[in-house]
C-alpha positions in Angstrom: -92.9 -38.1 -180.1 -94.2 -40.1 -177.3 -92.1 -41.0 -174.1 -92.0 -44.9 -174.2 -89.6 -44.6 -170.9 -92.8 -43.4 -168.9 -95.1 -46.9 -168.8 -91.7 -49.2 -169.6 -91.0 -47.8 -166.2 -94.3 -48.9 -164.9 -93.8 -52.2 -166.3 -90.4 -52.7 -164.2 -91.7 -51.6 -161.0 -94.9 -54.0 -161.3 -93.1 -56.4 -162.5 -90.8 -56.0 -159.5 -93.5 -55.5 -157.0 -95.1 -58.7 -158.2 -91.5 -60.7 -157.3 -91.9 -59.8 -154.0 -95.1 -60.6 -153.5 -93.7 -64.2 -155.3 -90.8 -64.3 -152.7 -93.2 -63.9 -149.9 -95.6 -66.3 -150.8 -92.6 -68.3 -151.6 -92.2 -68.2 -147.8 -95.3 -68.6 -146.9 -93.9 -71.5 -144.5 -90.8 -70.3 -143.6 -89.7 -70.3 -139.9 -89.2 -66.8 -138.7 -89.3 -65.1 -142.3 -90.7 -61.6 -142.5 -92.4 -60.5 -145.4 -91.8 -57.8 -147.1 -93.7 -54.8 -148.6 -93.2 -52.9 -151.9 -92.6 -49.4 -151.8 -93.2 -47.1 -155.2 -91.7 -43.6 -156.0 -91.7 -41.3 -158.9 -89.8 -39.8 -161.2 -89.6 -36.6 -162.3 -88.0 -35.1 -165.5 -88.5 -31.6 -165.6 -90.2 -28.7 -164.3 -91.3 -26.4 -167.3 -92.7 -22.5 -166.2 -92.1 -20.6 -163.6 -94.0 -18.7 -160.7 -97.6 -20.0 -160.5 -97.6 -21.5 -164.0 -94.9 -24.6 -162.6 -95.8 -27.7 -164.5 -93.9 -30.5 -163.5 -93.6 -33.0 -165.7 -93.4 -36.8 -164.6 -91.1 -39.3 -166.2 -92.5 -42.6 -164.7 -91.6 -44.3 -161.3 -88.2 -45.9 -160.0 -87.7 -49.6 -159.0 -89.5 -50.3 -156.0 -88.0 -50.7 -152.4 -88.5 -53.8 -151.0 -88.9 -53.1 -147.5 -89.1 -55.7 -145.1 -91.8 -56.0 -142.3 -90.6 -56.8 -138.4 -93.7 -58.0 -137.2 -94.6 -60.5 -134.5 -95.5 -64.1 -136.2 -97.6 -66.5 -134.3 -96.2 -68.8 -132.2 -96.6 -72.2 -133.0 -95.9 -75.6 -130.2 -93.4 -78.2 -131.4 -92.5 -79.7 -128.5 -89.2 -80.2 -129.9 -86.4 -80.2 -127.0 -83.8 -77.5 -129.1 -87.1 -75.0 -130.7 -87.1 -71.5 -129.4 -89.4 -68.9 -130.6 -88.8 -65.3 -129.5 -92.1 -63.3 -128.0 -91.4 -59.5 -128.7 -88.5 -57.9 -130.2 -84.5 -58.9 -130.3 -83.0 -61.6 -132.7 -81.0 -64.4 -131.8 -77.0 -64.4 -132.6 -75.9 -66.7 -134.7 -72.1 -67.1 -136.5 -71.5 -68.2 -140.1 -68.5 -70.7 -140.7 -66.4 -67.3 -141.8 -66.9 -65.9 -138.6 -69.8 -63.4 -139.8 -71.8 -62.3 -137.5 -75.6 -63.0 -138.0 -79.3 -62.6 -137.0 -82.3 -64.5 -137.0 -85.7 -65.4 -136.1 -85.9 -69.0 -136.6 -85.2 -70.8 -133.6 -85.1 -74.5 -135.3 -81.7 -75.4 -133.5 -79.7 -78.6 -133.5 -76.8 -80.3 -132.0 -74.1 -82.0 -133.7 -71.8 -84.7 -132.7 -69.4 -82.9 -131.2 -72.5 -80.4 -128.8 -72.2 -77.3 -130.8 -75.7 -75.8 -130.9 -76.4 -75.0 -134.4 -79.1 -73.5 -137.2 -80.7 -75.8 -139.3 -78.1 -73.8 -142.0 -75.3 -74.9 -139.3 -74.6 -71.5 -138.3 -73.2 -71.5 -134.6 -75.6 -70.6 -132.4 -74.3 -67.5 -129.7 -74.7 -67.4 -125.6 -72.4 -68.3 -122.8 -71.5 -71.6 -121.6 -70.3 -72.7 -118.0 -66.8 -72.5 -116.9 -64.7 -75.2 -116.3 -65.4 -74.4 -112.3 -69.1 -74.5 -113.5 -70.5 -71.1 -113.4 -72.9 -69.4 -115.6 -72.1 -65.8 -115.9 -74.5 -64.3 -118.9 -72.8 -61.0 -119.5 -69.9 -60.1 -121.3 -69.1 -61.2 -124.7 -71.1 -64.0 -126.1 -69.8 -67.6 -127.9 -70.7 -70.5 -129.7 -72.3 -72.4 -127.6 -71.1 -76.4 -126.6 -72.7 -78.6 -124.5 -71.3 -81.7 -122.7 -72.8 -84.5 -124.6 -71.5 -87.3 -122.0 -69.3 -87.5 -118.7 -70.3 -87.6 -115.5 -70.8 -84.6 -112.4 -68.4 -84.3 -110.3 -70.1 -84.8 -106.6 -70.6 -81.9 -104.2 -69.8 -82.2 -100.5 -72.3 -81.2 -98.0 -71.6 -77.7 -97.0 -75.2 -76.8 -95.3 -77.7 -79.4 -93.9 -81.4 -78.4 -91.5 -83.8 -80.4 -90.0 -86.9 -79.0 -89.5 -88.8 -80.8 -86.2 -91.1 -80.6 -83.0 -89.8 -81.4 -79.7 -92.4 -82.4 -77.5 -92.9 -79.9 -74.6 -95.6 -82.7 -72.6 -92.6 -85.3 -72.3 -90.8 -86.2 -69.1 -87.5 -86.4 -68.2 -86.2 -89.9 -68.5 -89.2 -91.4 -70.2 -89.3 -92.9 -73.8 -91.0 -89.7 -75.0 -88.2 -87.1 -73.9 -85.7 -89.1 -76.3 -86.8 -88.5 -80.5 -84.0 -89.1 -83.2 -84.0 -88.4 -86.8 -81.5 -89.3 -89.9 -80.1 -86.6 -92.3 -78.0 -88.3 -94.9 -74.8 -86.4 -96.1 -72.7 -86.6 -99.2 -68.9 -86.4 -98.7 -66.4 -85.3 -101.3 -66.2 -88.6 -102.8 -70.3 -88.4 -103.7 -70.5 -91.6 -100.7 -73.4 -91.0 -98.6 -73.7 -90.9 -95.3 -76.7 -91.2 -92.3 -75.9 -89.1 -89.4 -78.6 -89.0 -86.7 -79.1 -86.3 -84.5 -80.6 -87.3 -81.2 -82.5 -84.8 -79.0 -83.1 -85.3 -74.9 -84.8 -83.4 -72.9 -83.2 -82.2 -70.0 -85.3 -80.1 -68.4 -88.3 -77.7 -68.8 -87.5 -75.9 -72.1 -84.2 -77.5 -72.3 -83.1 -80.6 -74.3 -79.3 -81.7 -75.0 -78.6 -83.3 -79.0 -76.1 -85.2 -79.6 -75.2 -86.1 -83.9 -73.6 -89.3 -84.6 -72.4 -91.2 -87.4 -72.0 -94.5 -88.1 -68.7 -96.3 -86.6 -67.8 -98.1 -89.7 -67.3 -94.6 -91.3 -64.4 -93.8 -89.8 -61.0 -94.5 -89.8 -61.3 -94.2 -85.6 -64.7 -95.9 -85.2 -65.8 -99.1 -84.0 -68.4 -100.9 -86.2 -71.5 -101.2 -84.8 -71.1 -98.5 -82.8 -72.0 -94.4 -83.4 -69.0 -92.1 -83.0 -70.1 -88.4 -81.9 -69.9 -85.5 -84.1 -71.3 -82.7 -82.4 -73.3 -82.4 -79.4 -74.7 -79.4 -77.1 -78.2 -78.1 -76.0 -81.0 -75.8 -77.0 -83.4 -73.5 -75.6 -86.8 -72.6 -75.0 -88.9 -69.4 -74.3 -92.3 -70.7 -72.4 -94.3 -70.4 -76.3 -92.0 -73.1 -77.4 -90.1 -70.5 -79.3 -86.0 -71.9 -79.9 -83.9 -69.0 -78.3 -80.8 -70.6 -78.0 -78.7 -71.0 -79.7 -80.0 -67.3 -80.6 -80.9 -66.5 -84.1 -78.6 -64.2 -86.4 -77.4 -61.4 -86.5 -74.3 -61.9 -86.0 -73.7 -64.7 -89.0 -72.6 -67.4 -86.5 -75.6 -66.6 -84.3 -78.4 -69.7 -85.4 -75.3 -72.0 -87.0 -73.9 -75.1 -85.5 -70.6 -76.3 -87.1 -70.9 -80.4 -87.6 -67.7 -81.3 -88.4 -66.6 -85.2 -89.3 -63.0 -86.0 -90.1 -61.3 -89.2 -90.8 -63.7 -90.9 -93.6 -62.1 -94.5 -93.9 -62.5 -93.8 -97.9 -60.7 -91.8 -98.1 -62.5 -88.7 -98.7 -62.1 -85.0 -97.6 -63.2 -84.0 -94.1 -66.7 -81.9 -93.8 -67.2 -79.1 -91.6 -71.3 -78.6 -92.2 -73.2 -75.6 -91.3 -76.7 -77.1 -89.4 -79.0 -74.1 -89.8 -81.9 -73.6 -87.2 -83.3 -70.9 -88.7 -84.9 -70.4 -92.1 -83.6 -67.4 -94.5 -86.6 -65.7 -92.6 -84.8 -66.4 -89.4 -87.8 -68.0 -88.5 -86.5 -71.1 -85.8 -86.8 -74.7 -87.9 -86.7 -76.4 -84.2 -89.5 -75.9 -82.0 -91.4 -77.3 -79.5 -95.2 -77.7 -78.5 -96.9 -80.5 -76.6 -97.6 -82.7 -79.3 -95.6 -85.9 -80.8 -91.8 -85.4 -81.2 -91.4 -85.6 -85.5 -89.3 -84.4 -88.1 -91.4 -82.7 -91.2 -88.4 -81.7 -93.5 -84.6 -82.4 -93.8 -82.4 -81.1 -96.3 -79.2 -80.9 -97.9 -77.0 -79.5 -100.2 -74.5 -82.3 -101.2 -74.6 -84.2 -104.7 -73.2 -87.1 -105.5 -71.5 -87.6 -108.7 -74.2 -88.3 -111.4 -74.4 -89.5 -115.6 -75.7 -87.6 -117.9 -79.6 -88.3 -118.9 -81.1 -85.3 -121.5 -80.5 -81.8 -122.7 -83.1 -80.0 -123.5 -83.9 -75.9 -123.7 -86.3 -74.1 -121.8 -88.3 -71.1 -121.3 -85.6 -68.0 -121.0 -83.0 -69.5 -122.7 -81.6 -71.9 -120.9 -79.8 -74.9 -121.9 -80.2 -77.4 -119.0 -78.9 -81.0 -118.4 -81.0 -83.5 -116.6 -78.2 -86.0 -114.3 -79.3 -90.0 -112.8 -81.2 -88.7 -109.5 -83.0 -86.2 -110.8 -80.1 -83.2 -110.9 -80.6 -80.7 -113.0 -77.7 -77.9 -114.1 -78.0 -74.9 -116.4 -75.0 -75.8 -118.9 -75.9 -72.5 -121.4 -77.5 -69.7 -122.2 -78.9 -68.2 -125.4 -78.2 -65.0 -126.1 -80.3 -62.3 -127.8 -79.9 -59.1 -129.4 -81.8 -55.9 -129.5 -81.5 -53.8 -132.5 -83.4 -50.5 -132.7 -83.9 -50.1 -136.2 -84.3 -54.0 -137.5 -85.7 -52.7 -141.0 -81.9 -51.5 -142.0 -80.9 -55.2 -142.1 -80.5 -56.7 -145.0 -80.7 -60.2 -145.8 -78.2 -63.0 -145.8 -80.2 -66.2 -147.2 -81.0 -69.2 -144.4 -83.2 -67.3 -142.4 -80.4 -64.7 -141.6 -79.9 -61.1 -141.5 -76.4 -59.3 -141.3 -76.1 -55.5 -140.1 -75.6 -52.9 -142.8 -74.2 -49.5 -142.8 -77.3 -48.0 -141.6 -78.3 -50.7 -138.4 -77.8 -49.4 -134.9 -75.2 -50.9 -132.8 -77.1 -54.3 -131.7 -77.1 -54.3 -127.5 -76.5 -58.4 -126.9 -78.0 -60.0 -123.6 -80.6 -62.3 -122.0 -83.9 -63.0 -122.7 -86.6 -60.6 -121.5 -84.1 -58.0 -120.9 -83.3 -54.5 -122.0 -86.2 -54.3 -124.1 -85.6 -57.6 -125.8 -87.9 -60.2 -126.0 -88.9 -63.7 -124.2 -87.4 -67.0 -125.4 -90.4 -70.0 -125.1 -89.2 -73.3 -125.9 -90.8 -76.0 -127.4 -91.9 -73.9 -129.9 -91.4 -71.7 -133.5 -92.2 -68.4 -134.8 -94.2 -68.7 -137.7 -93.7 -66.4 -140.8 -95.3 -63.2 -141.2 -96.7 -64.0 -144.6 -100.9 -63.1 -145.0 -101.8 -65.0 -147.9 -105.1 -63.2 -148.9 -103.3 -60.1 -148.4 -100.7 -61.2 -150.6 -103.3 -62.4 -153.4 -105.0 -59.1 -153.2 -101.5 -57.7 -154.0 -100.8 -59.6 -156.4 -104.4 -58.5 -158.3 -103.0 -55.1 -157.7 -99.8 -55.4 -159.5 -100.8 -57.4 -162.3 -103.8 -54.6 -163.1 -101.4 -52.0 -162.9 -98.8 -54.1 -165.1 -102.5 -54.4 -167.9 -102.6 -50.6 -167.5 -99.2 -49.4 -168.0 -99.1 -52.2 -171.0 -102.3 -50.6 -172.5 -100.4 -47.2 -172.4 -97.4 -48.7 -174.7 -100.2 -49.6 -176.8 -101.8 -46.0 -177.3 -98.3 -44.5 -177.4 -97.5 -47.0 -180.3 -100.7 -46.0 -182.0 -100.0 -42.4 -181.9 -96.8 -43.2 -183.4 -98.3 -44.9 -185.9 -100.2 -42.1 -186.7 -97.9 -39.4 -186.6 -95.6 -41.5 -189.4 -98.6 -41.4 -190.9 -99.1 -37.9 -191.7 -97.4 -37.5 -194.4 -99.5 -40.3 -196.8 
């Protein structure tokens, strides 16, 4: 009698084969999905003969595997401030409100009210925060990440200050030219500002004295109206106009002038400021060549205390808060994870995948890392889903679904015709 089992077979495994071409076209528009691929195997149900005679004997083919495809999707501009599409390989971490941990692709994130970066699913999103003292470290283990939503920066003292300036070698001693001041304003540990002014005089050739003030009213033991001296001293030329003293480093303390101010009638902290002369290059910020004394560049690292503007993610990962006076501070970092063998996860609905018996220990770190990928903001992976080649499987399937059909049909007629026989 005929095997029916052989095309019924044949009708499951099309039939299944055409699902997944029905899922993926399903998710044709899916952020981050990954399409997947049908993969057919046979059956066989005995092997008659023996030596060079063998005749195997096929009894159909078994359901197919539905094998997924990691492929890069294109990458598509939002603009939207939490969006984060990954460029090569690595998933980002993700937490489900039982405390599975979870992968994915699709980098539409959110906030809610109380700053917990979430999936559009709500799954917490994973990466390191800052520490109450306001570091970043990104190593270690990874968490869900919370941002500050409100609140206000603490201010940052002064702790380094430089002026970069030309003396003018042409001026004379005792005229209006061999006398050139210039204002560097400092923060103190209140966030108040303050103007000091450092004063230069030239006091010979290749010499000049300074002398930094700050204003009276400042301090508890000035006089208003009049400057109170910080620091003072002198500095040295070589005949190019190259500043030899003080000398540059080595040692650390070599190129460094310790400002110090105490007694702020607010009440804050005293400073003790570092005024560099020389650049990281040790390269002298002070020099001086016969042209107009003038100051190019001051700077300084104090901030005063500041609200909270916007959050928004950029490229790398980064979570970064924008402060009243244009500060900016890295708050968070997303994490990703690398997984060698990305087809052995299986699926865990809302975009997610979960490791399985067979995935490779995932390696967890930064963006364009170890192999993993980079994280561009303002912008989403796309899925991996082709359309016309999707329609051209579909065609496929369905023909092959016609032919196994068609060879129920025969097998039924032959049937037919065997009962037959005997009329």
């Amino acid at each position: 009698m005929p095997n029916f089992s052989t095309p019924l077979s044949g009708l499951q495994a099309q039939s299944a084969a055409i699902e997944i071409v029905g899922n993926n076209l399903a998710n044709l528009n899916t952020t981050g999905f990954k399409a997947s691929t049908a993969s057919f195997r046979d059956v066989i149900a005995a092997t008659l003969g023996a030596g060079t005679s063998v005749n195997q004997i096929g009894l159909g083919v078994q359901a197919p595997i539905s094998t997924r495809q990691f492929q890069q999707g294109s990458i598509q501009l939002t603009g939207g401030s939490f969006n984060a599409a990954i460029q090569g390989d690595g998933f980002f971490v993700v937490r489900d409100s039982v405390g599975r941990q979870l992968y994915t692709r699709a980098g539409n994130f959110k906030i809610d009210a109380d700053g917990n970066l979430l999936t559009e699913s709500g799954e917490s999103v994973q990466g390191w925060s800052t520490t109450t003292g306001g570091n970043l470290i990104a190593t270690g283990n990874v968490s869900s990440i919370q941002i500050p939503l409100n609140g206000t920066t603490k201010p940052l003292p002064t702790a380094n200050f430089s002026v970069d300036l030309n003396l003018n070698a042409a001026a004379v001693v005792a005229s209006p030219d061999a006398t050139f001041s210039t204002p560097v304003q400092v923060v103190d540990s209140l966030g108040a500002t303050h103007v000091l002014t450092a004063t230069f005089t030239k006091t010979g050739a290749n010499a000049w004295s300074y002398d930094i003030t700050i204003p009276g009213a400042d301090l508890t033991t000035g006089t208003v109206g009049t400057p109170s001296s910080v620091k003072s001293g002198t500095l040295a030329f070589n005949s190019s106009g190259v500043l030899t003293t003080p000398a540059p480093p080595p040692p650390a303390t070599n190129g460094v002038v310790v400002v110090p101010v105490t007694g702020f009638k607010n009440g804050a902290a005293n400073l003790s400021m570092n005024w560099n002369l020389y650049d990281p290059n040790l390269s002298p910020r002070i020099s001086q060549y016969s042209q107009a004394s003038s100051a190019s560049v001051t700077a300084q690292d104090g901030q005063v205390a500041a609200d909270l503007l916007h959050i928004s993610l950029s490229d790398g990962g980064n979570i970064v808060a924008t402060f009243t006076g244009g500060r900016q501070s890295i708050v968070a970092k997303i994490a990703l994870a690398s997984i060698p063998n990305p087809d052995s996860l299986a699926g865990a609905g809302d975009n997610n995948f979960e490791a399985t018996s067979s995935t490779a220990e995932p390696t967890i770190g930064t963006s364009d890392s170890g192999g993993r990928g980079k994280i561009l903001s303002g912008s989403l992976e796309s899925s991996t889903v082709d359309i016309a080649k999707e329609f051209t499987n579909l065609i496929v399937y369905q023909r092959g679904y016609q032919a196994n059909s068609r060879v129920i049909t025969t097998l039924d007629e032959l049937s037919q015709d065997t009962i037959n026989i005997k009329r």
